[in-house]
N, CA, C and O of each residue as an XYZ file, in Angstrom:
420
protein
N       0.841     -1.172      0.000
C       0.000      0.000      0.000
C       0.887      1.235      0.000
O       1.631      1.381      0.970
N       0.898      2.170     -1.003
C       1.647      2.661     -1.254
C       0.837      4.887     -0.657
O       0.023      5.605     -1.237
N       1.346      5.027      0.161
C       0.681      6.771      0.470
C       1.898      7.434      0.424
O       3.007      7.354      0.952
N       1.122      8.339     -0.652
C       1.642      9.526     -1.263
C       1.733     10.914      0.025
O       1.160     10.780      1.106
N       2.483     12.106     -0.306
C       3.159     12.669      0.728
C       1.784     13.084      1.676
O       1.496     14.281      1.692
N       1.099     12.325      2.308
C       0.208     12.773      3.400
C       0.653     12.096      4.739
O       0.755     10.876      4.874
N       0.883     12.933      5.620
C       0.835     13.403      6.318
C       0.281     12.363      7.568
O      -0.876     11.951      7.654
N       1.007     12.157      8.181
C       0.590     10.784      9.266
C      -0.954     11.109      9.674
O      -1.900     10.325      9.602
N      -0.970     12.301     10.068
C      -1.895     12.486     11.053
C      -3.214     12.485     10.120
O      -4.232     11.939     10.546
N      -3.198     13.048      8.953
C      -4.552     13.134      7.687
C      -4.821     11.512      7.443
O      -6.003     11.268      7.201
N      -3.922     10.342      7.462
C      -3.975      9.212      7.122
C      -4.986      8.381      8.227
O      -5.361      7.230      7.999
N      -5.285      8.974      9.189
C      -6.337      8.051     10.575
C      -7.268      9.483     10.786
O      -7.395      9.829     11.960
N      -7.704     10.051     10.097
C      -8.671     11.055     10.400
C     -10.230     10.612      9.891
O     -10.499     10.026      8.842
N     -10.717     10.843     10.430
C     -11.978     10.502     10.058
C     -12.264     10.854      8.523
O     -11.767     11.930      8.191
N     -12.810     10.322      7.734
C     -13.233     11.353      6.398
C     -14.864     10.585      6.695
O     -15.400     10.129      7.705
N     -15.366     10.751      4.975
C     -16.798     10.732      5.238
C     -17.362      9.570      4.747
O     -18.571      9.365      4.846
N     -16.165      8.348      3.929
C     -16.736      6.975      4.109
C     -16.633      6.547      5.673
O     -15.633      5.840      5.545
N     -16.884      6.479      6.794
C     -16.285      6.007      7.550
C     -17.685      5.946      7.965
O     -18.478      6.854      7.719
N     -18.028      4.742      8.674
C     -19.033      3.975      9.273
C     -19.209      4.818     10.230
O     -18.209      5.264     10.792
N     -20.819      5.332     10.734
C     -20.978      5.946     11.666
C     -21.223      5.304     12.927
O     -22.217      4.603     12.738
N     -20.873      5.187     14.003
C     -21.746      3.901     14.795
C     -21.873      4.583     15.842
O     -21.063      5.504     15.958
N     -22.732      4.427     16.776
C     -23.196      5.256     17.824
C     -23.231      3.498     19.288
O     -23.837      2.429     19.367
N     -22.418      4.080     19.916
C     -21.977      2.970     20.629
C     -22.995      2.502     21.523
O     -22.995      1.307     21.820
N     -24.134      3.514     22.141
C     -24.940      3.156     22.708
C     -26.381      3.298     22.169
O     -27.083      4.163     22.693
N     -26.844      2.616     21.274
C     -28.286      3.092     20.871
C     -29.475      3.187     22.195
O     -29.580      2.648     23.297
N     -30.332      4.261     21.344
C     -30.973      5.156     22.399
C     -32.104      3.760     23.016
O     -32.120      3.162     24.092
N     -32.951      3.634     21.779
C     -33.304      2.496     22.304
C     -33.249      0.905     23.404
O     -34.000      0.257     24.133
N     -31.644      0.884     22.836
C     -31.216      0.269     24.300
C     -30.660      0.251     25.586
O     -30.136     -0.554     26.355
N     -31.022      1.646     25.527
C     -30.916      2.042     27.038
C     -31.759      2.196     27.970
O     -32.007      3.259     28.541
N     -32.449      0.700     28.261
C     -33.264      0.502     28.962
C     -33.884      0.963     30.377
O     -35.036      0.757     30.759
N     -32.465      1.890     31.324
C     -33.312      2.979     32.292
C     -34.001      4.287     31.220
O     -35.056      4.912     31.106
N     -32.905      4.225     30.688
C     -33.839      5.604     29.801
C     -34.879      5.694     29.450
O     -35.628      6.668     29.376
N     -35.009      4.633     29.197
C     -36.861      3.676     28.370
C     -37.514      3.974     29.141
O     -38.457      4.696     28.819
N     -37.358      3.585     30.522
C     -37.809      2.987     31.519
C     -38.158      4.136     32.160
O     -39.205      3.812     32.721
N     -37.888      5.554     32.496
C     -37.433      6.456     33.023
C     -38.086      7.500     31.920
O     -38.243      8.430     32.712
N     -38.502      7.939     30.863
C     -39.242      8.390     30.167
C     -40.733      7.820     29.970
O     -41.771      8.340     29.561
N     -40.421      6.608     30.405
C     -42.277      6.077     30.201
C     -43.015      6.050     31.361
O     -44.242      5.983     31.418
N     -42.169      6.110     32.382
C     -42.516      6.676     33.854
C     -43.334      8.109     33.701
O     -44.556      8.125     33.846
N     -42.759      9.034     33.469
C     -42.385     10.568     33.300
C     -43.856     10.537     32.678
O     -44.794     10.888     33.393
N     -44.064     10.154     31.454
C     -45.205      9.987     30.656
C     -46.503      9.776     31.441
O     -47.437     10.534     31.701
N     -46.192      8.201     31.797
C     -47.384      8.137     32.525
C     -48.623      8.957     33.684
O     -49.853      8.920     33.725
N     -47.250      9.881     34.788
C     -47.594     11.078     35.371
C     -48.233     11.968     34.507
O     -48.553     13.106     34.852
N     -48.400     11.573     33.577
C     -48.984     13.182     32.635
C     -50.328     12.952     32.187
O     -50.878     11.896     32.499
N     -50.906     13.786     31.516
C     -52.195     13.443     30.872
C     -51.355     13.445     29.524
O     -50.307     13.941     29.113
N     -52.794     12.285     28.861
C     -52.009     11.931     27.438
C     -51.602     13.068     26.542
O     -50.948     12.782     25.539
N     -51.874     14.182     26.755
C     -51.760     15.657     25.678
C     -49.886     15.907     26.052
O     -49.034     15.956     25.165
N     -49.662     16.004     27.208
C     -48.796     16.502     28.228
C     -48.092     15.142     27.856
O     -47.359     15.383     26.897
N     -48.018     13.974     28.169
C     -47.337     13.184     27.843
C     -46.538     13.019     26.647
O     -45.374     12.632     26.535
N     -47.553     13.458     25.594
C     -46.805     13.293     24.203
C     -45.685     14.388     24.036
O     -44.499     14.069     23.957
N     -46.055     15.501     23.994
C     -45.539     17.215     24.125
C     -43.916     16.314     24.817
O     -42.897     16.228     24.131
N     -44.041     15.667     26.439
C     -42.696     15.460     26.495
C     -42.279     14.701     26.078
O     -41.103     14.667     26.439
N     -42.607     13.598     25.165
C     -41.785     12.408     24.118
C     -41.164     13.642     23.251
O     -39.977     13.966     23.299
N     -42.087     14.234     22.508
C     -41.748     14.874     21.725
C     -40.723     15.864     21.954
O     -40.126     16.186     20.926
N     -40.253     16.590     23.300
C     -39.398     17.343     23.784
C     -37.929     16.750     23.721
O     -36.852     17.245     23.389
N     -38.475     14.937     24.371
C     -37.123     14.485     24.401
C     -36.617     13.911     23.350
O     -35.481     13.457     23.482
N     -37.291     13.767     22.039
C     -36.660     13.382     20.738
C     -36.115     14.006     20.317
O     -35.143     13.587     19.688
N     -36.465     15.852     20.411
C     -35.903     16.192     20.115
C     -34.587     16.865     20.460
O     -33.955     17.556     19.661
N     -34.104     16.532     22.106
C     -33.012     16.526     22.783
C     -32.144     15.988     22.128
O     -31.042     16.428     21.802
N     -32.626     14.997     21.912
C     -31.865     13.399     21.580
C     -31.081     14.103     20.006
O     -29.872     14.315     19.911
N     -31.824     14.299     19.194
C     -31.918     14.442     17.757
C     -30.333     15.906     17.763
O     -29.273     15.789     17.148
N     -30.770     17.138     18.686
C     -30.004     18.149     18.473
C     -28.738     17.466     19.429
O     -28.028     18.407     19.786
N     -28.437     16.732     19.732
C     -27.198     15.718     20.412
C     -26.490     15.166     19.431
O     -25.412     15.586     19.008
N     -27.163     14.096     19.007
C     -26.596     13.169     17.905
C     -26.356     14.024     16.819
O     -25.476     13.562     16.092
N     -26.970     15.479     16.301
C     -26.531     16.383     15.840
C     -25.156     16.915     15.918
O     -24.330     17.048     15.016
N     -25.080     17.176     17.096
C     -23.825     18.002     17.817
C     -22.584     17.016     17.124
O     -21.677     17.395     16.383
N     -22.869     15.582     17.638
C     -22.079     14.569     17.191
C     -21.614     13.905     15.837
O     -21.050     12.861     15.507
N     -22.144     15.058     15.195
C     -22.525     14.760     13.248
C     -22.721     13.605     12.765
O     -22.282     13.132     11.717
N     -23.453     13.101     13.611
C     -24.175     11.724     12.997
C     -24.864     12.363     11.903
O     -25.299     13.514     11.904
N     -24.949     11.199     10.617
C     -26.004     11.542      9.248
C     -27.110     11.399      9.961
O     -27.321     10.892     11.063
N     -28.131     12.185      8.778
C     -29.544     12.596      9.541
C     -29.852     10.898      9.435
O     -29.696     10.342     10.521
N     -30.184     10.163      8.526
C     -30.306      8.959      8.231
C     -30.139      8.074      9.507
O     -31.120      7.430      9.878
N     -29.025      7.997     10.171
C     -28.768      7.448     11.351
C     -29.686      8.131     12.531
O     -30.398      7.394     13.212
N     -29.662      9.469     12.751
C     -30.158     10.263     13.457
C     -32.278      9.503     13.777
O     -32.891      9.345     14.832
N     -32.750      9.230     12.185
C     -33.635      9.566     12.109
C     -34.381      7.725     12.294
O     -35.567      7.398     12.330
N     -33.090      6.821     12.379
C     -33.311      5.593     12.510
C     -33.308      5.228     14.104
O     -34.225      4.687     14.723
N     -31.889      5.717     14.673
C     -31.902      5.767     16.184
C     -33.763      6.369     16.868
O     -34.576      5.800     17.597
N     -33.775      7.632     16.219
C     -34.991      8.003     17.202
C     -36.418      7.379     17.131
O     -37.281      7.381     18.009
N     -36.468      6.785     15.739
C     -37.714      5.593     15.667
C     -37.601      4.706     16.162
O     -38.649      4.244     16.612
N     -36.588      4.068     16.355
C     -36.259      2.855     17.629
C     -36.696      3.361     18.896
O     -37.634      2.772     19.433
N     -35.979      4.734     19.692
C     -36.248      4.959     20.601
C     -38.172      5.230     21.077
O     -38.869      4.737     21.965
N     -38.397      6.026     20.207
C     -39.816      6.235     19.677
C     -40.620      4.800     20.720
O     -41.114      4.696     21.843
N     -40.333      3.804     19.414
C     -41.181      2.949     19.381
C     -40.842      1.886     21.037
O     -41.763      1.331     21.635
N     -39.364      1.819     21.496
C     -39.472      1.534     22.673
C     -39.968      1.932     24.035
O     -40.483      1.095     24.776
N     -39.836      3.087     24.351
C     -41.067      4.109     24.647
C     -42.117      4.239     24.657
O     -42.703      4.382     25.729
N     -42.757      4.241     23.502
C     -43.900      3.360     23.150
C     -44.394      2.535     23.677
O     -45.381      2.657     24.402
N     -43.748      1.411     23.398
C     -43.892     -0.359     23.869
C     -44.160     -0.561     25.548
O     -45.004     -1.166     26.208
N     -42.939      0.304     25.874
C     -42.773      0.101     27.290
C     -43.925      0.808     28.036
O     -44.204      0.135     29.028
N     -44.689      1.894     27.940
C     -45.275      2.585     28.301
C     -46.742      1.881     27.940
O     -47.706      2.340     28.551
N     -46.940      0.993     27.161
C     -48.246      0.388     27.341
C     -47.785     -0.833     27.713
O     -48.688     -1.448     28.280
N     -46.481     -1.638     27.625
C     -46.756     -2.705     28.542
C     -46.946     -2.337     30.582
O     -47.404     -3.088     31.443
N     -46.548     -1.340     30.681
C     -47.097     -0.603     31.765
C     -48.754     -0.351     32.160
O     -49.393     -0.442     33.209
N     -48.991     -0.098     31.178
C     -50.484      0.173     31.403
C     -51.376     -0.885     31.121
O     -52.440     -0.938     31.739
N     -51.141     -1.578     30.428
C     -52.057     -2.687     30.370
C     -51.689     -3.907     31.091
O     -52.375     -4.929     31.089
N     -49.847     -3.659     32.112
C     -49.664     -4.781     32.767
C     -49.856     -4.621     34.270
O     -49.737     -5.525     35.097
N     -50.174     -3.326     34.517
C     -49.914     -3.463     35.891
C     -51.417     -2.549     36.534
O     -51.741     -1.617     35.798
N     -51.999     -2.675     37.357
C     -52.906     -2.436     37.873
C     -53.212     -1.025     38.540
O     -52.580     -0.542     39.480
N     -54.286     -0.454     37.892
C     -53.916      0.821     38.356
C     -55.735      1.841     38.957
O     -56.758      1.632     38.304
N     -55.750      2.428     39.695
C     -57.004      2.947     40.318
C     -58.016      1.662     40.751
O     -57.793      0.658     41.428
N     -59.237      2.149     40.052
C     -60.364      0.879     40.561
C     -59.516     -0.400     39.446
O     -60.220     -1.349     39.787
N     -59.009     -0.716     38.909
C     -58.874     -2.257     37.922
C     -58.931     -3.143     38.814
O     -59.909     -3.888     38.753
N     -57.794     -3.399     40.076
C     -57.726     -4.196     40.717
C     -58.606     -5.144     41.328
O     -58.445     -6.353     41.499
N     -59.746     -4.255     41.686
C     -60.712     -4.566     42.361
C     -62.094     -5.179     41.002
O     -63.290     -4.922     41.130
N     -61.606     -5.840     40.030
C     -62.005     -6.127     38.797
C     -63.173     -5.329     37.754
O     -63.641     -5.436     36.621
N     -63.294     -4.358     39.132
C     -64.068     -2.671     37.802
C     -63.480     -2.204     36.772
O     -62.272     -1.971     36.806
N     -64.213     -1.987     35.691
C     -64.228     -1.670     34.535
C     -63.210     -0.127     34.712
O     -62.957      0.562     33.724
């Protein structure tokens, strides 16, 4: 492999083929999950969404900062999205909450 007069340091620099990888996806960061669908639940559903929506877009102007492609950006936060999601109704439909217990409607 033969490099022409560049420069040690230009030769391990990032350029823009270079695989983006984000070491911790948002999605699997299961207190986070866990810890936003909490947050949610305290809310009324209007108020609940407003803060999903607050924290996507935390998330989004981060991974920004970090010049992730939007592409990556926009794949990470539908994962997160949808775990969030998930978690927040296996909450509600798993665990017992006001009159249910007591087998009222």
């Amino acid at each position: 492999m033969q490099t022409k007069n560049v420069p040690i340091v230009d030769r391990f620099a990032p350029n823009k083929r270079s695989a983006h990888l984000l070491a911790f996806p948002l999605a699997r960061r299961h207190s986070l999950v866990k810890k936003l669908a909490g947050q949610m639940l305290d809310r009324s559903p209007l108020d609940a969404d407003k803060h999903l929506t607050l924290a996507l877009g935390r998330h989004r102007r981060l991974l920004k900062q970090k010049q992730f492609p939007n592409a990556v950006i926009d794949a990470q936060l539908r994962a997160f999205e949808a775990a969030v999601r998930g978690e927040l109704w296996q909450r509600v439909m798993l665990e017992p909450r006001g009159g249910h217990e007591a087998g009222r409607p």
